[in-house]
C-alpha positions in Angstrom: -2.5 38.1 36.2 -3.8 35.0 34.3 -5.1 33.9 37.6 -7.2 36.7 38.5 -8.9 36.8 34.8 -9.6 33.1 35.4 -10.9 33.9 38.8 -13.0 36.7 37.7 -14.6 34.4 34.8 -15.7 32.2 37.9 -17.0 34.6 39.7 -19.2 36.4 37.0 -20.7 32.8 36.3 -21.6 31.9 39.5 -23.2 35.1 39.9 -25.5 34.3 37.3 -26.4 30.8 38.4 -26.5 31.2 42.2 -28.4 34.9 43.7 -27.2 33.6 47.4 -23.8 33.9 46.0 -24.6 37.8 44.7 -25.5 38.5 48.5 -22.8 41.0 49.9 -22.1 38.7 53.3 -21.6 35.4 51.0 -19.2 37.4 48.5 -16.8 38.6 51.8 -16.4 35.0 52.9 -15.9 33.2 49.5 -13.4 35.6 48.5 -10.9 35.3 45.5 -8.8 32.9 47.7 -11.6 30.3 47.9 -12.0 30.6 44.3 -8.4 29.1 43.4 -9.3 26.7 45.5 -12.4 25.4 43.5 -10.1 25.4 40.6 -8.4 23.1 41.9 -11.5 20.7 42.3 -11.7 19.9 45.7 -13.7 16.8 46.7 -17.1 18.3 47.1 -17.3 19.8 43.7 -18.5 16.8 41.3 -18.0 17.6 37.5 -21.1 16.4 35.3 -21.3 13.1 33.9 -21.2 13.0 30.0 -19.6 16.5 29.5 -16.9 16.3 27.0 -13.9 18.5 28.3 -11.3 20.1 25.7 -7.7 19.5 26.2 -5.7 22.4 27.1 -3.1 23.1 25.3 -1.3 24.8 27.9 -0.9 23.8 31.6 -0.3 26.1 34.4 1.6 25.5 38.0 2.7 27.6 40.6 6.1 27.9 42.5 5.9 26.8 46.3 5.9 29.4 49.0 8.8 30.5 49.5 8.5 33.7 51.7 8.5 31.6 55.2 4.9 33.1 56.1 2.6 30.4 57.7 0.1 29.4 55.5 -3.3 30.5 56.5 -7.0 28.1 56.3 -9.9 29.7 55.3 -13.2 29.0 56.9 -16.7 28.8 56.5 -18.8 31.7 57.7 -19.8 30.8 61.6 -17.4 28.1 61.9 -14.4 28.1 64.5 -11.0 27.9 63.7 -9.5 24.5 65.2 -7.2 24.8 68.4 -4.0 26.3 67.4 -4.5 28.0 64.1 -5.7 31.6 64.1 -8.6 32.9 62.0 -6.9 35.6 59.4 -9.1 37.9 57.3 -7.3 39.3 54.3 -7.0 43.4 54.8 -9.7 45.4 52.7 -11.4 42.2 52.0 -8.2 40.8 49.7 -6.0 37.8 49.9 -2.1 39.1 50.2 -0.6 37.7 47.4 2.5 35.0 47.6 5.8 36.0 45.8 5.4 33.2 43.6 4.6 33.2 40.2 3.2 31.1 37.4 4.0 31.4 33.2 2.7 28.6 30.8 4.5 26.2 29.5 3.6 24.2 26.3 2.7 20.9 26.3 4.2 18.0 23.5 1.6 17.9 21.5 1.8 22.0 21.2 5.6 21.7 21.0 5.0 19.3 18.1 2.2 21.8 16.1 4.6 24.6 16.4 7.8 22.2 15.3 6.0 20.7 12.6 4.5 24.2 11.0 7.8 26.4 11.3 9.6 22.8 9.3 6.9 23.1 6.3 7.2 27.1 6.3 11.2 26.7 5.9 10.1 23.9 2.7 7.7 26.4 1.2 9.8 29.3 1.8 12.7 27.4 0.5 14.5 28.6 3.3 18.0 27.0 4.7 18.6 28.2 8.1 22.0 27.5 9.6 22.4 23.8 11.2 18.8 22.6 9.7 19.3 20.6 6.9 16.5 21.2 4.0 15.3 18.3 1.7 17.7 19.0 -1.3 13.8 19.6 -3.5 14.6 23.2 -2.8 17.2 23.4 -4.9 14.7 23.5 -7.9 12.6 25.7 -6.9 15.9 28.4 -6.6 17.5 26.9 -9.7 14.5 25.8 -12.4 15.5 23.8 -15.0 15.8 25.8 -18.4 12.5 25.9 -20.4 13.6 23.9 -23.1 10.9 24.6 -25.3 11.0 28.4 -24.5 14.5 28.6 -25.9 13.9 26.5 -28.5 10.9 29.1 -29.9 13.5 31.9 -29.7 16.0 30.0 -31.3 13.9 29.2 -34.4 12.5 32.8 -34.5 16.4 34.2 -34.7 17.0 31.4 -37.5 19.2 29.0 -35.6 19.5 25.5 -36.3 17.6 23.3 -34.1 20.0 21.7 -31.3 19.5 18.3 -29.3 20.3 21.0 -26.5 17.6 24.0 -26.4 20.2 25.0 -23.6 23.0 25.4 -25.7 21.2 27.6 -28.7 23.1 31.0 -28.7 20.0 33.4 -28.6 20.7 36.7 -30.3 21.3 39.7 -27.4 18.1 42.1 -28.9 15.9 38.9 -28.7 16.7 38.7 -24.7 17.3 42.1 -23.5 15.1 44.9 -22.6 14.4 47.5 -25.3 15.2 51.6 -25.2 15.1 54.3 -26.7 18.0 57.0 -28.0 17.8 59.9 -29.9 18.7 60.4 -33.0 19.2 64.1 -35.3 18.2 63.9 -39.2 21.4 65.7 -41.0 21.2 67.3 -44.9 20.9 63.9 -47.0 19.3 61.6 -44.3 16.8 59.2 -45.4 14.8 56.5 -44.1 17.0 54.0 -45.2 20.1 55.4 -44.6 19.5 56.0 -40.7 18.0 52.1 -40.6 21.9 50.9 -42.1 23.6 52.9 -39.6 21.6 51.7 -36.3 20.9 47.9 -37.7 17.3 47.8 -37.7 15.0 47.9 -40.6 13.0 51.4 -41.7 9.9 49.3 -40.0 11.3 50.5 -37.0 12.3 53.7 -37.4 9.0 54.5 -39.3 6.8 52.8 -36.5 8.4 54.2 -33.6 8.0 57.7 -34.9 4.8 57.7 -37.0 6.4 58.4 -40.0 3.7 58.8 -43.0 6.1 60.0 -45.5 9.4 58.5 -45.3 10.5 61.0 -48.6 9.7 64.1 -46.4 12.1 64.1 -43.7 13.2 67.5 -41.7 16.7 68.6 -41.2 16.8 68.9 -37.4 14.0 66.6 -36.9 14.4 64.5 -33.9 13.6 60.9 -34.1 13.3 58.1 -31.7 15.8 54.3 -32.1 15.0 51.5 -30.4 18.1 49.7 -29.6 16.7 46.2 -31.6 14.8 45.7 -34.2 11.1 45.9 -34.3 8.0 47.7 -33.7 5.9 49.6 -30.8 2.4 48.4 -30.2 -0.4 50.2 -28.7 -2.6 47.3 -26.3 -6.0 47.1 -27.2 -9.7 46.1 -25.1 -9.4 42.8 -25.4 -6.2 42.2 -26.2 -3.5 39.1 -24.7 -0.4 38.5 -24.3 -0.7 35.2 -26.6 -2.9 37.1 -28.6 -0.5 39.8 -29.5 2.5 37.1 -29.7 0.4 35.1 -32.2 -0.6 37.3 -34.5 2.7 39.5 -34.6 4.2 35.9 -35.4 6.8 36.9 -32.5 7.4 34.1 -29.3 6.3 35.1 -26.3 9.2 34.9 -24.8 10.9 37.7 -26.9 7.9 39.8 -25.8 8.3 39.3 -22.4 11.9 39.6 -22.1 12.0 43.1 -24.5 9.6 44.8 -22.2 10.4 43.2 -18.8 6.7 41.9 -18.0 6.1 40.5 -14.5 3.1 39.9 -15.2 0.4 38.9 -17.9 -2.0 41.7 -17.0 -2.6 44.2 -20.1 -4.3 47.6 -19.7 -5.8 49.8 -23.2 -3.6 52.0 -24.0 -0.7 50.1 -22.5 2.7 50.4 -24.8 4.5 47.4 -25.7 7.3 46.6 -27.9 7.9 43.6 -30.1 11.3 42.5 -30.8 11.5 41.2 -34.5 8.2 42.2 -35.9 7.1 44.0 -39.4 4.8 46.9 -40.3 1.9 45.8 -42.2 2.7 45.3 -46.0 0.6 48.5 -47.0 1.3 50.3 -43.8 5.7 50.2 -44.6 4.2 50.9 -48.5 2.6 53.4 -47.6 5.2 55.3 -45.4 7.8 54.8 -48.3 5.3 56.2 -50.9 5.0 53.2 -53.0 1.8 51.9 -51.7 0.4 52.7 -55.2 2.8 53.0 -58.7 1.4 55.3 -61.7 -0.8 52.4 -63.9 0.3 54.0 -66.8 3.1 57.0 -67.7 0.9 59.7 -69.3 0.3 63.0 -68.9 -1.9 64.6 -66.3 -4.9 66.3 -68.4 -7.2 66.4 -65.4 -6.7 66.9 -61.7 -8.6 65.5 -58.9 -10.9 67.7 -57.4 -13.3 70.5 -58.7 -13.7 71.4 -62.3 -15.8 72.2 -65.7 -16.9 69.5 -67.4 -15.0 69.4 -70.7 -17.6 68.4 -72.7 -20.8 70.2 -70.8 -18.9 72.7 -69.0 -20.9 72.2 -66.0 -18.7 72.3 -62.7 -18.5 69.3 -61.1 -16.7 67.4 -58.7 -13.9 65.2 -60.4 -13.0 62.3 -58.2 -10.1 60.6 -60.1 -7.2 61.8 -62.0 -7.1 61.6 -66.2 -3.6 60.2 -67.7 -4.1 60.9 -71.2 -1.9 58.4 -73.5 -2.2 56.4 -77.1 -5.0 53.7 -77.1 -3.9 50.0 -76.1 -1.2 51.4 -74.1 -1.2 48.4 -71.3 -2.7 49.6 -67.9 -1.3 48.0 -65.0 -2.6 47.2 -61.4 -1.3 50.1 -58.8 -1.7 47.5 -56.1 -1.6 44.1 -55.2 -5.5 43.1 -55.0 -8.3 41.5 -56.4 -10.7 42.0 -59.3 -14.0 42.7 -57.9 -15.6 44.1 -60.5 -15.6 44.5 -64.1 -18.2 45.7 -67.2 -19.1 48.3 -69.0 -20.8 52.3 -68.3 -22.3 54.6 -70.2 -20.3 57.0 -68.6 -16.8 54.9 -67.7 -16.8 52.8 -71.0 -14.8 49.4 -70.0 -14.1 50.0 -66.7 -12.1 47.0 -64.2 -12.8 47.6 -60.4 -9.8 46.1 -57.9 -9.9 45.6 -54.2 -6.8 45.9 -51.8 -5.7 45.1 -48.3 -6.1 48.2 -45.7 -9.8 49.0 -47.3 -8.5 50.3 -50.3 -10.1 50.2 -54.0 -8.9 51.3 -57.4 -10.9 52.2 -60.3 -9.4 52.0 -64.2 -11.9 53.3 -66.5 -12.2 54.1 -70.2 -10.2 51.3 -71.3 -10.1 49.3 -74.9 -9.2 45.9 -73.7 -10.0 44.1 -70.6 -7.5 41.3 -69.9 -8.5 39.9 -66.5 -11.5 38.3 -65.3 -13.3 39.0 -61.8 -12.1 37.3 -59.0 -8.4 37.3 -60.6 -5.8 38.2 -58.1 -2.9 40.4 -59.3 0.2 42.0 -58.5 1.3 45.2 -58.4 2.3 46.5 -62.3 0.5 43.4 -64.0 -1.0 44.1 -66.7 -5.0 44.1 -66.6 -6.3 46.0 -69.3 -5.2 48.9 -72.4 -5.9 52.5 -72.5 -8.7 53.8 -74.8 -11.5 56.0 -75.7 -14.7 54.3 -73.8 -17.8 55.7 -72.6 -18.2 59.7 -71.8 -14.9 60.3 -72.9 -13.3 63.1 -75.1 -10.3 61.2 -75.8 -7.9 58.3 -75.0 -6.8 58.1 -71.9 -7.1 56.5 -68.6 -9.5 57.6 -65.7 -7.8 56.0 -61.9 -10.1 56.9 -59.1 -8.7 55.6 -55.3 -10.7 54.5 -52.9 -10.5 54.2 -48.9 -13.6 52.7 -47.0 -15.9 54.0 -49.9 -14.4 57.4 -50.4 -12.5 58.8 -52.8 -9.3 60.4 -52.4 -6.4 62.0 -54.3 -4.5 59.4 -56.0 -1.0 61.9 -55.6 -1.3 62.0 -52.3 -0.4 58.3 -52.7 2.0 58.0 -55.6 5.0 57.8 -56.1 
């Protein structure tokens, strides 16, 4: 079959170079037969000087007759056949066909290409076949060494000692396995805290895995969700890493990647990870429990926060802030940790001491005697900064406390304890 494609390639470029050889009568006598035999490069066909051949890479050869037919010449259109040999013409203008057959056979140098590319897959594939002995490299690649330094990260986040041997650190079991969920059903008396004892993980957990808000309101019945090791669920943000999210949740990034299984560094929005060790935000966990914000002062409530007449006036008007009413220099003390950024005093707050918090939040402390801070300060929750008295628009002693989120005021209750 190879033969007669090869034959047919010859013919369709002679055609093109030579019209006598297009004629019907010329196309009879040089017949397919006649074409092997130019193949062959008989005498009178001269190659062209100069003409850079390419090297086969296979060969081709045929078996020798062996049906016992005598072997027929071909000749030239008007010439005679020599004494004792007959003139045969093929039938139907075709040469009959020899039993033999040909198949290619490689040469060395493709036996060498195909020897030397199946011994570098079997490298890169790390691949040991039976009877071909591999260069004993390929025993790394199956067995790396341990990541020394990996280990070593884990081992200091889970508070082990550091070893001469990273190897040898016994890594906590929730710091190397995958995380999941069970369920869990709140019983008369549950609390936050309670549950957290019982599963060993912190309320950080429990709160963040199940959006708690208010940690002191739970439901009978209520069905929440335990991780099975300590830590929190993250939401994955535009933008957001894998080194990004290990660094500033201060947990290795090897405890990330082993909790949730990742093959691979790609992050999509909304993805959900979780992060073995890690803590709620301070005023997040504060605010869950409730003590995000502690009374500044133990009075009583004379004014509520919302809508009401003016006491003095009796105009209705919108009262953002709460009135504790109590004895004047009774000390006022900071409902959050935070930052005095402001300080002075109103016509209408008297001394007043303005403190900023972490999460956007501001507190306001108004009508006071005594100002003990100065701006800039930082303070702690339940510090004293100032004492209750009688100040500006003010009908009597006591202590105005306005909270603030973002610039707007809402209802310091909500908040307190």
């Amino acid at each position: 079959m190879m033969s007669n494609i090869i034959g047919k390639q010859h013919v369709a470029r002679r055609r093109k170079a030579s019209p006598l050889y297009a004629s019907p009568g010329y196309q009879r006598v040089y017949d397919a037969g006649f074409i092997r035999e130019m193949k062959q490069e008989p005498a009178h066909i001269r190659r062209k000087k100069n003409v850079r051949r390419k090297n086969p890479v296979f060969s081709f050869f045929r078996l020798p007759d062996i049906s016992g037919r005598r072997k027929t010449r071909r000749f030239r259109s008007g010439q005679a056949a020599p004494r004792g040999e007959e003139r045969r013409v093929p039938e139907h203008g075709r040469e009959s066909r020899s039993p033999g057959f040909s198949f290619p056979v490689p040469s060395l140098a493709s036996l060498a290409v195909v020897a030397g590319t199946v011994a570098l897959s079997l490298l890169v594939l790390n691949w040991e076949a039976p009877g071909l002995a591999l260069p004993s490299v390929g025993d790394y690649a199956l067995e790396p060494a341990p990541d020394g330094e990996a280990r070593r990260n884990l081992a200091s986040y889970a508070g082990i000692p550091a070893l001469n041997d990273p190897a040898a650190a016994e890594i906590p079991l929730d710091l190397m396995e995958t995380f999941t969920w069970t369920s869990y059903t709140v019983k008369k008396g549950d609390s936050v805290s309670k549950i957290a004892a019982a599963h060993a993980i912190s309320m950080d957990a429990i709160i963040a895995s199940n959006s708690i808000r208010n940690a002191r309101r739970l439901r009978e019945g209520e069905t929440l969700r335990i991780p099975n090791m300590d830590g929190i669920p993250y939401t994955v943000k535009k933008g957001d890493s894998l080194s990004k999210i290990s660094k500033s949740m201060g947990v290795p990034l090897e405890a990330v990647l082993d909790a949730n299984d990742l093959r691979s560094d790609a992050l999509s929005p909304g993805q959900q990870l979780f992060i073995p060790g890690a803590k709620m935000r301070s005023e997040d966990l504060k605010l869950a429990l409730g003590e995000l914000l502690i009374y500044p002062i133990r009075g009583r409530l004379t004014s509520p926060f919302g809508w009401r007449n003016d006491p003095i006036s009796g105009v209705r008007r919108y009262h953002a802030a709460v009135d504790l009413a109590a004895g004047i220099g009774t000390p006022v003390k900071a409902a959050m940790d935070g930052r005095v950024s402001a300080l002075g005093f109103n016509a209408t707050y008297g001394k007043f001491i303005i403190l900023s918090h972490d999460g956007a939040y501001q507190t306001m402390y108004a009508h006071l005697s005594v100002i003990s801070v100065g701006e800039g300060d930082r303070v702690i929750q339940g510090s004293k900064i100032g004492e209750v008295g009688n100040t500006g628009y003010s009908t009597g002693p006591h202590l105005h406390f306005a909270v603030y989120r973002n610039g707007r005021a809402i209802n310091p209750l909500d908040l307190l304890q």
